[in-house]
N, C-alpha and C positions, 0 to 999 in steps of 0.2 A: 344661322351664323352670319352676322354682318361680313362684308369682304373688306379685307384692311388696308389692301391697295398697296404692298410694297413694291413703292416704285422703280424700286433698283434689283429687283428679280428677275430676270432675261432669258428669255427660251429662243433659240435659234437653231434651224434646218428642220422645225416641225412642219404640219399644215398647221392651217390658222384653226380648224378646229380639235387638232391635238396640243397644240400648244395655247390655246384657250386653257383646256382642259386639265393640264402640266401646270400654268398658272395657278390656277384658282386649287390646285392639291399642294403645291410648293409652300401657297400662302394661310392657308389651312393647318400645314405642322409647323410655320414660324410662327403662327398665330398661337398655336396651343404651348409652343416653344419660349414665350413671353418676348419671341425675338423682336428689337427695334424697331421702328417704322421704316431707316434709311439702312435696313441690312443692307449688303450688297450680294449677288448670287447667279450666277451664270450656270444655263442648263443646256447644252448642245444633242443637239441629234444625228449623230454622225453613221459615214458609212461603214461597212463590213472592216475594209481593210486599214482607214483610218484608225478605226479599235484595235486591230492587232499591231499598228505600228506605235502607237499610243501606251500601249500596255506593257509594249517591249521596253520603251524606252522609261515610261516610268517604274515598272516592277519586274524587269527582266523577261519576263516569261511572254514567249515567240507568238502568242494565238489569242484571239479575242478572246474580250469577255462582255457581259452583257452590260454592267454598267461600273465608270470608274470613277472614284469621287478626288479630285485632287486640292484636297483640303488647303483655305486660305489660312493667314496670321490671324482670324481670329473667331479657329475653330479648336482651340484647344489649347494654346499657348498659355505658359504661365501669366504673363499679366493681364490675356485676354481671361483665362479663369477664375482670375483676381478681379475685376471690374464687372463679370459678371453674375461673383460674388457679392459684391456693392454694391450693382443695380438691383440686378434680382434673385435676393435673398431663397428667395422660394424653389431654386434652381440647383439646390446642392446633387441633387442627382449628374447631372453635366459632369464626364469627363473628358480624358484626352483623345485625341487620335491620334494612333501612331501606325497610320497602314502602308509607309512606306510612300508616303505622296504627298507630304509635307513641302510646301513652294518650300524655297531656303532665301531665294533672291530678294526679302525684305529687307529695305536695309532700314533702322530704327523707329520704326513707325509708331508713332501717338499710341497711347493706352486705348483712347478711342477708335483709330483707325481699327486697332488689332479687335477691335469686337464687332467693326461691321464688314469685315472683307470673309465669307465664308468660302469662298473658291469658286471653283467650277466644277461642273457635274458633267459627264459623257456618258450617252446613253446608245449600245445599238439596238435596236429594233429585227434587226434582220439574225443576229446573236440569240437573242429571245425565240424568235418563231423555232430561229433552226434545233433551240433546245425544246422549244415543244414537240417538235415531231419528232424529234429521236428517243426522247425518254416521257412522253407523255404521261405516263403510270408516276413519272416522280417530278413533274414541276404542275404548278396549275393551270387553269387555265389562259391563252393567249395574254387577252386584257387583265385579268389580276394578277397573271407573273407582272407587267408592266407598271401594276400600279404598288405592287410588294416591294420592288427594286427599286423604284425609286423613293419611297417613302426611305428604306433603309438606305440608300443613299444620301438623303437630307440628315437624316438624324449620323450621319460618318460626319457630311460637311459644318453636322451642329456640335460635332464636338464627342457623339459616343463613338466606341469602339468593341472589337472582340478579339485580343489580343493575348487576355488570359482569361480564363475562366470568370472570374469575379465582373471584370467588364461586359463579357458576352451574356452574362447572366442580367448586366441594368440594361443592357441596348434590346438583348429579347425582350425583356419585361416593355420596356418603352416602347418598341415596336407594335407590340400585341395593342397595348394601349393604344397607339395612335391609328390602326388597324379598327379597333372596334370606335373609335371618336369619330372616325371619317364615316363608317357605315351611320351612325349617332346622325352625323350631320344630312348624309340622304336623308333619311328617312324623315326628321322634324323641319329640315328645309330643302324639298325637293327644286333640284335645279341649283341650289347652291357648286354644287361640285358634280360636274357633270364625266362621264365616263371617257378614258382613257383608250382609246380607240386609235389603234396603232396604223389599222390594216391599210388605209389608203395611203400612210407614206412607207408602209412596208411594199405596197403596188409601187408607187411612183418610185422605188429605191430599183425596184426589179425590170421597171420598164425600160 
């Protein structure tokens, strides 16, 4: 898989070799996503309590969670899903998000703007480990809960949802997909997309 280099993809408070890593998977499902060259896409790596303050305020509820995607104007908007209707045809799957983290503070933005501003993505790491060791029997392992969460995360900030039935049904389906694409891609281009390795800034979070 050639790397397609979207330059306006941004990962910030990783290490350099998780956020390597974050990169090159971010750019992998806007790839198979037909998304633009100049998307735009902001991925944080924040702390424990940053998340539970973060969650309060966008979704009410007092306590972390592992990962929160606060979808831009043009991850689901009507004329964002109308242009990307017209670009790329081949996309009727795309719908809306409606997870309750919709910015509002757009004020008129271009039909284009609204198709390259996907949001921002927050991710805890320290959120993850603590659900691994509490219920181990029901999440998987470390690095592929990390790398399942945020896959489903990109595909919220790309516009699917699971909000009734019918939607949770294409965003599963889309997930599995991109789930087995990503392994696709190890395996015929080792190195292309290198593993999601949390632990040394789950160390440096704890230090």
């Amino acid at each position: 898989m050639p790397r397609p280099f979207f330059s306006h993809v941004r990962v910030y408070g990783a290490t350099h070799k998780l956020g390597d890593a974050v990169q090159r998977l971010a750019e992998a499902v806007l790839w198979l996503e037909h998304a633009p060259p100049s998307v735009e896409l902001s991925i944080h790596f924040i702390r424990l309590s940053q998340m539970q303050l973060l969650n309060h305020e966008r979704r009410g509820i007092d306590r972390p969670t592992d990962v929160l995607t606060v979808s831009g104007s043009g991850s689901g908007s009507p004329d964002a899903s109308w242009v990307n209707g017209v670009l790329f045809p081949d996309k009727s799957h795309i719908v809306c998000v409606s997870d309750g983290l919709r910015a509002s503070e757009w004020a008129a933005p271009s039909r284009r703007d609204l198709l390259l501003d996907l949001g921002e993505i927050y991710v805890s790491v320290e959120e993850m480990w603590m659900r691994c060791l509490r219920y181990p029997h029901k999440n998987l392992p470390f690095h592929d809960y990390l790398q399942v969460a945020l896959t489903h995360a990109l595909l919220h900030a790309l516009g699917y949802d699971h909000d009734t039935p019918e939607r949770w049904k294409k965003m599963s389906r889309r997930e599995k997909f991109m789930l087995h694409q990503l392994a696709a891609f190890r395996r015929r281009w080792p190195g292309c997309l290198t593993e999601l390795d949390g632990i040394e800034l789950l160390a440096s979070v704890k230090a």
